[in-house]
N, C-alpha and C positions, 0 to 999 in steps of 0.2 A: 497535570491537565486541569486548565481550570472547569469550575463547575458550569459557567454560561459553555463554555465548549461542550461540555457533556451534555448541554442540554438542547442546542443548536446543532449536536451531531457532526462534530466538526474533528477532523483525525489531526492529533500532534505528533512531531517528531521524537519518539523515543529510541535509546543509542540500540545499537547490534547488542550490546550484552543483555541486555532488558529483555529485549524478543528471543534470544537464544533457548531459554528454558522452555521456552515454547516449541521451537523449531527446530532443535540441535537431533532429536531421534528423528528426522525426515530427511535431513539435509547428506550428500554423499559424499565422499572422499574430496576433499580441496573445492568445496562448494563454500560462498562464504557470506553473510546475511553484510551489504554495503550501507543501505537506510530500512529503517522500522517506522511504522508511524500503526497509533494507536486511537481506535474508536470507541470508547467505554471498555469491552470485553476482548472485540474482537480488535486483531491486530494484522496487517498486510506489512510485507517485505520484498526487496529489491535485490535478490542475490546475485551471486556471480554467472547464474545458470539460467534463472527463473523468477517468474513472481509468485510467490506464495502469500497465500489469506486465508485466515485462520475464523472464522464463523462462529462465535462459544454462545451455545444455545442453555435454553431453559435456565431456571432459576439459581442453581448450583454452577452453573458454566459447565458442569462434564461431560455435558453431549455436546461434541467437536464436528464441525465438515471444516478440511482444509483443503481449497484448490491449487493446485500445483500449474500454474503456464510458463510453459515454454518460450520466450521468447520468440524466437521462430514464427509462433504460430498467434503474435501482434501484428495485427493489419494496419490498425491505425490508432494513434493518441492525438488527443486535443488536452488543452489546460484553458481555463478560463478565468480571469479575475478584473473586477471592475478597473482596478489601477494601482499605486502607490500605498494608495489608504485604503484601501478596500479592507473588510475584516475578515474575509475569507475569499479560499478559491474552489475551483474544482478542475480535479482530472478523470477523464474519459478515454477509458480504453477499449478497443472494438478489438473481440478476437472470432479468428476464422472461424465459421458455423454459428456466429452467436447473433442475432440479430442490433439487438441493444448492447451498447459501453456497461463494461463495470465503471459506477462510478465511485469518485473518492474526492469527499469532501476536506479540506485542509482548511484549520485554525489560521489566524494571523501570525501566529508563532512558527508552524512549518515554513519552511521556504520553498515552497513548489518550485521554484524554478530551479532548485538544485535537483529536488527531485527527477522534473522536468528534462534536465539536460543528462544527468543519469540513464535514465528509462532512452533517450535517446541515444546515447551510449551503446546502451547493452542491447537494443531492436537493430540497429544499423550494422552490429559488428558479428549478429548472430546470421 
């Protein structure tokens, strides 16, 4: 990740095994992490079940919140990006009882739109 990302807050894509050391004591029998992307500490995942994000607080990173969603329970996604050249995007996910999108800011290097077509994937089929 480069450092203007770290500093623009911008999440890159890191492989499934990168995330796994993170996620592997949460995740269930034939559950399986498809994309990772990383924001400094904290890391979100697209599994075969769920989306999970990992929150690594305080100075040490040891104090954790990980939210687990259900699929299912995605109302709606939007992605937004000025165009071709644009240097970043954003995706916005709105889940049921929450008023506000989690949002997630993507580098030029993630391809949101695999993303994108993923997360559609796995909301349409659940």
């Amino acid at each position: 990740m480069s450092l203007l990302n770290r500093l623009l807050g911008n999440a890159t894509e890191i492989t499934p095994e990168q995330a796994s050391a993170d996620f592997q004591p949460v995740l269930i029998d034939g559950e399986e992490i498809f994309k990772a992307f990383k924001l400094h500490r904290d890391i979100f995942v697209l599994t075969s079940f769920r989306l999970l994000t990992l929150d690594k607080q305080g100075v040490t990173g040891k104090k954790q919140q990980l939210f687990s969603i259900p699929y299912k329970s995605i109302k709606m996604f939007a992605k937004e990006s000025a165009g071709f050249m644009d240097m970043d995007a954003e995706l916005r996910i709105w889940i049921t009882g929450e008023q506000h999108p989690l949002k997630f800011e993507f580098s030029k290097g993630a391809n949101i739109n695999d993303a994108y077509r993923l997360l559609s994937h796995l909301v349409l089929a659940s």
